[in-house]
N, C-alpha and C positions, 0 to 999 in steps of 0.2 A: 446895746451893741448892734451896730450894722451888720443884717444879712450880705451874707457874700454872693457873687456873680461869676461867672465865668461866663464872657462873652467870645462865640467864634467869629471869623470874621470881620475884623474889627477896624478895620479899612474900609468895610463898603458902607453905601448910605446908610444903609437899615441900620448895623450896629451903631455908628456915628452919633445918628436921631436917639436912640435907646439910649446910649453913655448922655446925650447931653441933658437928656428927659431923669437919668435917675440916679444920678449920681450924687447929689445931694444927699439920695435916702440909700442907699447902698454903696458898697467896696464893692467896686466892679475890676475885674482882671479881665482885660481885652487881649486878646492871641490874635494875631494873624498868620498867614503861609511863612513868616521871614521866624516866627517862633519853631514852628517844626511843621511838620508836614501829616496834617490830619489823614492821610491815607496811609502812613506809615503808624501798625499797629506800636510798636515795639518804641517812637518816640513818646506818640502819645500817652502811654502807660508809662514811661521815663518822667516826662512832664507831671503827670497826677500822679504819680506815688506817692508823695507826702503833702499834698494840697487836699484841701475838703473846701467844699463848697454848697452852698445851699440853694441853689438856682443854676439850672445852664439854661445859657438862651443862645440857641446855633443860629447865627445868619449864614455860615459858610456856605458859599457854593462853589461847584466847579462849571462851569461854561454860565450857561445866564443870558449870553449877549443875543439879541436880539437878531444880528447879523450872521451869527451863528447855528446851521440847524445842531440838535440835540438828537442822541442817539444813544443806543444804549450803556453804551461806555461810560457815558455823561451819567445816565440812571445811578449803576451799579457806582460810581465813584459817588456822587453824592449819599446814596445809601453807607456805605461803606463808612462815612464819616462818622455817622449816628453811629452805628453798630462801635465804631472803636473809640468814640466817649463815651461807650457804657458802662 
C-alpha cells in the first residue's frame, strides 16, 4: 500500500515539482488557500479530523515575492501554519 501525503501549497512551484516527482510512489492529497485557510486554526482541525496521513510536506507560504519586503506579520503567519498542522 501507498504511503499517504499531505501536501501544502499545492499551487506553487515547489509543491507542483514534488506531486510530479512522487506521485507514482505515493497518494498524495494536495490543499491549497481555496481548501481552507491554514491560519484558521478551527478549519484546519475540521479538515484533519478524520484524515491520517503519513508524510506532511508544507510548501505553504504567506508573502514570498521578492517584490515584496517581509516583516514580521509575514514571520508569525507563516509560523502559525506549522503550529496549526500539528
Amino acid at each position: 500500500m501507498k504511503k499517504t501525503v499531505l501536501l501544502t501549497g499545492g499551487n506553487g512551484n515547489i509543491a507542483k515539482i514534488i506531486k510530479q516527482n512522487l506521485s507514482s510512489k505515493y497518494l498524495i492529497t494536495s490543499i491549497t488557500r481555496n481548501d481552507f485557510d491554514l491560519l484558521d486554526y478551527e478549519s484546519v482541525n475540521e479538515y484533519l479530523y478524520d484524515k491520517k496521513f503519513d508524510v506532511l510536506i508544507h510548501t505553504a507560504i504567506n508573502g514570498g515575492r521578492r517584490t515584496k519586503e517581509e516583516n514580521g506579520e509575514i514571520f508569525y503567519k507563516n509560523l502559525s501554519f506549522l503550529v496549526n498542522l500539528n
